[in-house]
C-alpha positions in Angstrom: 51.0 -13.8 -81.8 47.6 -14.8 -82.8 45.0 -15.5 -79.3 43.2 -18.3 -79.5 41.6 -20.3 -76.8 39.2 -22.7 -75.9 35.5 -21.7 -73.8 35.4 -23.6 -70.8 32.1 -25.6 -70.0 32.3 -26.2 -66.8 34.9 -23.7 -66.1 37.7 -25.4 -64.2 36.5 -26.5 -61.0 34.9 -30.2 -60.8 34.3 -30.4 -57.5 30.7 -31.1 -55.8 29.0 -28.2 -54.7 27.6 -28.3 -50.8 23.8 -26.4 -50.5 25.6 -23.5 -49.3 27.2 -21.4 -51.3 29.7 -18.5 -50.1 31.5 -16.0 -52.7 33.3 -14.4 -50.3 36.6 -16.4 -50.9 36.5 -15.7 -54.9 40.2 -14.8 -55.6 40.6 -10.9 -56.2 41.8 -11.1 -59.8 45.0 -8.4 -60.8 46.6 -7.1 -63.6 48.9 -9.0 -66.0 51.8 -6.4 -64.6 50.8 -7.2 -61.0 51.6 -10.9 -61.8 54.3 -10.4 -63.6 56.2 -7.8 -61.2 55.2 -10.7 -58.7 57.1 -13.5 -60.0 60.3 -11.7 -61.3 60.3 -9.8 -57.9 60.3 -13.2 -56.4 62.5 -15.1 -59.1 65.5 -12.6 -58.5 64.5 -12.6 -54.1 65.6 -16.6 -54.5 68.5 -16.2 -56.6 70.2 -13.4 -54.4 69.8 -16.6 -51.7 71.0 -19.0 -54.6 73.9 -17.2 -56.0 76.0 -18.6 -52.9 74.7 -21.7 -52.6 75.5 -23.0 -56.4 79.6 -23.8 -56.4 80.0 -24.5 -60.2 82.0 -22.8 -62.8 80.8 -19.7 -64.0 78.7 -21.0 -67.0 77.4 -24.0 -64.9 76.6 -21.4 -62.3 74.9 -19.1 -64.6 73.6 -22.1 -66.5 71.3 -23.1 -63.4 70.6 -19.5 -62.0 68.9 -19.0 -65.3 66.7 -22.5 -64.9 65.6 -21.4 -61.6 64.9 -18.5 -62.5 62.3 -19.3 -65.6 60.9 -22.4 -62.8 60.3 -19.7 -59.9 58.5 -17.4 -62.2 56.6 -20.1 -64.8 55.6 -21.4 -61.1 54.7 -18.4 -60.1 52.1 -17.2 -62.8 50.6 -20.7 -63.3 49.6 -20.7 -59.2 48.2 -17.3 -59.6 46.0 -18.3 -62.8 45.3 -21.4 -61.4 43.9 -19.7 -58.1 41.7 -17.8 -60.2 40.2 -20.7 -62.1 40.0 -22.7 -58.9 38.4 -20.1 -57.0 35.3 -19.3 -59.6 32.7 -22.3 -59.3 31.4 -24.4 -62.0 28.4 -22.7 -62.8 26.9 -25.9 -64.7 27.4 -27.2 -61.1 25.8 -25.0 -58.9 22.0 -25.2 -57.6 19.6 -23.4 -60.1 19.3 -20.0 -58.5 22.5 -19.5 -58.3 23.1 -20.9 -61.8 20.1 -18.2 -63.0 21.7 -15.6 -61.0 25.2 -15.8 -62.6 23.3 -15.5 -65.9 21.0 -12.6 -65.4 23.5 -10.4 -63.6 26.7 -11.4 -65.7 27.4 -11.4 -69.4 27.9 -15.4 -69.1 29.4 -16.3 -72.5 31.9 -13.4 -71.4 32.6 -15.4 -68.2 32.8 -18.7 -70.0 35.2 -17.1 -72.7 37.1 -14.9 -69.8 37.7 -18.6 -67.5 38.8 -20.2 -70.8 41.5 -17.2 -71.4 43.2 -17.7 -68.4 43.2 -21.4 -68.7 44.5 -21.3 -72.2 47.8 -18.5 -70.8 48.3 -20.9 -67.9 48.9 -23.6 -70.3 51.1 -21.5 -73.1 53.3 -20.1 -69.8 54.0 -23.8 -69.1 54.3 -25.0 -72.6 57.1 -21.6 -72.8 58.6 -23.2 -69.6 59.7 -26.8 -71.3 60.7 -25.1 -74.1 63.2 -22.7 -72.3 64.6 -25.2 -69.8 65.6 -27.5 -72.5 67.0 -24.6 -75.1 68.9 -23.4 -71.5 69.6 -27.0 -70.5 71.2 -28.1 -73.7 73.1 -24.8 -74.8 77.1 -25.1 -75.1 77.1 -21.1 -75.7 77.3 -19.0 -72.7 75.5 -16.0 -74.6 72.9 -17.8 -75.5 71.8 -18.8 -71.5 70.2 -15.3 -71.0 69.0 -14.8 -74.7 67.0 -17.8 -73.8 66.2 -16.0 -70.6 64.9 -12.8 -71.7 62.8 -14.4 -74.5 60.8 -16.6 -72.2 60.1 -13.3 -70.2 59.3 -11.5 -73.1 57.0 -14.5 -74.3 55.3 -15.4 -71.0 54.5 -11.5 -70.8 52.8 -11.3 -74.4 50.7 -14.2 -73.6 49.7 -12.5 -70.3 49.2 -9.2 -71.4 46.9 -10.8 -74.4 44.4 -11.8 -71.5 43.8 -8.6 -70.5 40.2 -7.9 -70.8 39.8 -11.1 -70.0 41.2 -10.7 -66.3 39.2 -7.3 -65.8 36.0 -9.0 -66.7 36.9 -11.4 -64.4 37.3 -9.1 -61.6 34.2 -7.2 -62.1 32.1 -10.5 -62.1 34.1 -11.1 -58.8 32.8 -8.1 -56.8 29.6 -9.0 -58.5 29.3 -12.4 -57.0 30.4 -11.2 -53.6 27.4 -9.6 -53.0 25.1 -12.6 -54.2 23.3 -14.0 -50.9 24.6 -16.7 -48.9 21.2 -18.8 -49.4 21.3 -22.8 -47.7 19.0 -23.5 -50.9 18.5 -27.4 -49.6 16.8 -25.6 -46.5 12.9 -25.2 -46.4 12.4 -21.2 -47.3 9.5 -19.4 -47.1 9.9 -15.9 -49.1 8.6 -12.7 -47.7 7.4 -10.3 -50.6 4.6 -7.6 -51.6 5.2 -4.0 -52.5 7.8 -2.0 -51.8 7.4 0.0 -48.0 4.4 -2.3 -47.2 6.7 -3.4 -43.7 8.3 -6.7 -45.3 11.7 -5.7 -43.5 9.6 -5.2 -39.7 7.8 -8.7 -40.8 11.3 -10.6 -40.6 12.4 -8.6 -37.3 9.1 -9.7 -35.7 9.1 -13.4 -36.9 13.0 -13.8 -36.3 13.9 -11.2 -33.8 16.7 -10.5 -36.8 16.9 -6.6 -37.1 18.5 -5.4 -41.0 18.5 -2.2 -42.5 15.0 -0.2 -42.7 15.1 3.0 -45.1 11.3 4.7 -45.8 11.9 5.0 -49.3 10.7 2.7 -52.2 12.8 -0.2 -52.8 14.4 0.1 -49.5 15.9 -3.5 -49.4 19.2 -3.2 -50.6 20.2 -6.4 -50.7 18.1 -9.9 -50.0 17.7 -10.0 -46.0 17.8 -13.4 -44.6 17.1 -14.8 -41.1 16.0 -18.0 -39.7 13.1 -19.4 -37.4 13.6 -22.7 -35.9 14.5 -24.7 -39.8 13.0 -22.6 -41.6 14.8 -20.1 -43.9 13.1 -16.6 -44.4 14.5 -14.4 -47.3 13.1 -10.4 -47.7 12.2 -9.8 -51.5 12.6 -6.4 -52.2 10.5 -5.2 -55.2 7.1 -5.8 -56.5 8.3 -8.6 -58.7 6.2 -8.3 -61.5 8.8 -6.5 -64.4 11.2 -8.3 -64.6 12.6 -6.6 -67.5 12.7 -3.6 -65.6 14.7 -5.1 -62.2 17.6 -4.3 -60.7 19.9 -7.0 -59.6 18.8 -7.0 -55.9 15.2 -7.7 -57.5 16.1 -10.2 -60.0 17.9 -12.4 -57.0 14.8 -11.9 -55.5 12.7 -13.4 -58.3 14.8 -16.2 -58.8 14.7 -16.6 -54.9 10.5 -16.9 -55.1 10.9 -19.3 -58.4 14.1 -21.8 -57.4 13.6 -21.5 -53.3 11.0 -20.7 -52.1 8.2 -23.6 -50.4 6.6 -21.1 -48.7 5.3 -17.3 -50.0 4.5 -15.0 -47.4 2.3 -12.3 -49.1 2.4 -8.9 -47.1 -0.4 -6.8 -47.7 -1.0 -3.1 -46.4 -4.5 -1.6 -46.1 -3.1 1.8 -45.5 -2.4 1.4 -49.3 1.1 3.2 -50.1 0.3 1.6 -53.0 -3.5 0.8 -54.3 -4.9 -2.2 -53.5 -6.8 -3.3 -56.6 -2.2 -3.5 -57.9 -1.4 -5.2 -54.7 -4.2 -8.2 -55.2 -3.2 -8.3 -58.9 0.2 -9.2 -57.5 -0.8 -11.6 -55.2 -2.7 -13.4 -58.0 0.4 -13.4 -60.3 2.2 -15.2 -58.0 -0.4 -18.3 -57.4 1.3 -18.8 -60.6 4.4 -20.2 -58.6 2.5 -23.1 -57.3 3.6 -22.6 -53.9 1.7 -22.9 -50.5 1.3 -19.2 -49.2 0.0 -17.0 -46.3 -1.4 -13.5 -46.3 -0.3 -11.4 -43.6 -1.8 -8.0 -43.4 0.7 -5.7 -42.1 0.1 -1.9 -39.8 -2.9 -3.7 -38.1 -2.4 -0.4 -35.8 -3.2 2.2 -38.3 -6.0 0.2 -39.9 -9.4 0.1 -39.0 -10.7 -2.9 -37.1 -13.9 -3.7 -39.2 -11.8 -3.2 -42.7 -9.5 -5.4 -40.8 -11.6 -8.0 -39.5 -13.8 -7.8 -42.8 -10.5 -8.4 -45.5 -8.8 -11.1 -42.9 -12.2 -13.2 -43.3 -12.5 -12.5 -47.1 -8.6 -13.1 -48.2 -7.6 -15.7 -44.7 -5.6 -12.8 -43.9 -3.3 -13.2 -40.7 -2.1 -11.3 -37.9 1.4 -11.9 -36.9 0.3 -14.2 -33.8 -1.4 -16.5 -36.6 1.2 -15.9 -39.0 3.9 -17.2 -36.0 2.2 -19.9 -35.1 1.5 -21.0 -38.9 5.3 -20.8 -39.2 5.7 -23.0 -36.3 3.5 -25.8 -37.5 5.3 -26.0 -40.6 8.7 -25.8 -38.6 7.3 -29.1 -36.4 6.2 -30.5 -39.9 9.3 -30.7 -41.3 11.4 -31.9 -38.4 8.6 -34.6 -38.2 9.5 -35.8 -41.7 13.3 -35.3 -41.1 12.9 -37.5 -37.8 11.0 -39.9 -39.9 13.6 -40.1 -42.9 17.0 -40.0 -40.0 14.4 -43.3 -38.4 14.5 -45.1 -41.6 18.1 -44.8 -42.7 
């Protein structure tokens, strides 16, 4: 049988999308023989309950053991296909970072083409299914009840077992997009970055009293840290952010974070220089690219003498982390000013 299916668009799923997005419920996606064993496991469960509830002559009797049967498992596979197209979101729906994100950590035609697969066997499984329920329904032969049986198993399985590769992809972009971040991206954000091991990670526990992982080796964020003060959002960028051909996918969400996000950069810059200063200002030039308002905080003000301390604050508007609080709480009285204002006005 030759495979041919149409690429989904907007994948399946037309629903509105809230700010928040959560991947945690994506469907774990099996093998064709996992859903198959499924429904004829459960076909032949209901017709051992059946078999003494149908009082017909035998070929009546067999006639509709046969039709329930092909219903239970055609029903069967098409609410396990369906679930999977159901539980991926329409990408074309989604807020921008998240739509980037999908794109620069999956092979995305793959996804479109994998979605459309499954789509494509749900609707051949229930195209088999009218088929075999009339050839069953109709047949005067008694032989030819569980010919028509066996061939809409063997059928249904081809189509299934053609989609293969299709439902592995699937599952790998699942436990892909389970680790995405859970990011409220309507929410005002301010984005913590710098260097790697310049003390981004003790910046967030300080500001939000919210205490993550902290390793001592380069790149130590794992995954993108977020925590809240009062309505603002803060997200830990791990990375230096400045190859992006060269990022892994913890600091590629972290760069779409700073670009589709973020309202507010929070540059951390360390004087004790784990890395050299002249690449860390270069950085922070780079990203006055972004257009967005941004502080300078200047971290390990205790293993940093005062005058080079005092002397760069004055030069760069440095902060220390009582200035950079309380700049954090005059944009968190800002905004809930201007949300009063618009609730006032409604």
């Amino acid at each position: 049988m030759y495979l041919k299916f149409t690429v989904l668009d907007n994948f399946i799923n037309p629903q509105p999308l809230t700010f928040l997005m959560n991947f945690q419920s994506l469907v774990k996606v099996e093998t064709p023989r996992f859903y198959l064993d499924v429904a004829f496991r459960r076909a032949n469960n209901k017709l051992k309950l059946a078999r003494q509830k149908i009082i017909k002559n035998r070929f009546e009797k067999s006639k509709q053991l046969e039709l329930l049967r092909i219903e239970i498992i055609n029903d069967s596979l098409i609410n396990s296909l369906k679930n999977i197209l159901v539980s991926f979101p329409s990408i074309d729906s989604m807020p921008k970072f998240y739509n980037e994100l999908v794109k620069v950590t999956l092979d995305y035609p793959n996804l479109k083409k994998s979605l459309g697969a499954v789509n494509w066997c749900s609707n051949k499984i229930a195209n088999f299914f009218i088929i075999y329920k009339n050839k069953i329904k109709n047949t005067k032969d008694a032989g030819k009840i569980n010919q028509y049986r066996r061939e809409f198993n063997g059928r249904v399985s081809s189509v299934l077992k053609q989609i293969t590769e299709n439902l592995r992809y699937l599952e790998e972009s699942r436990r892909i997009m389970k680790e995405y971040p859970i990011i409220k991206t309507s929410l005002f954000t301010a984005v913590i970055t710098g260097f790697p091991n310049v003390g981004k990670t003790t910046l967030m526990y300080k500001l939000s009293g919210s205490k993550p992982e902290i390793n001592s080796y380069p790149f130590t964020t794992r995954n993108l840290n977020l925590a809240f003060v009062n309505n603002i959002q803060l997200i830990d960028a791990p990375g230096a952010l400045d190859r992006f051909g060269k990022m892994n996918n913890i600091e590629k969400q972290a760069y779409l974070a700073l670009k589709y996000c973020c309202d507010l950069i929070i540059y951390v810059i360390d004087l004790t220089e784990p890395y050299p200063l002249d690449k860390q200002l270069n950085l922070l030039n780079n990203l006055k690219e972004y257009n967005k308002d941004m502080l300078i905080y200047l971290s390990k003000q205790d293993l940093i003498d005062k005058n080079k301390f005092d002397e760069f604050s004055k030069r760069y508007n440095a902060l220390n982390i009582k200035e950079l609080s309380e700049e954090l709480f005059s944009y968190s009285n800002r905004i809930k000013k201007h949300s009063d204002k618009d609730i006032s006005s409604s």
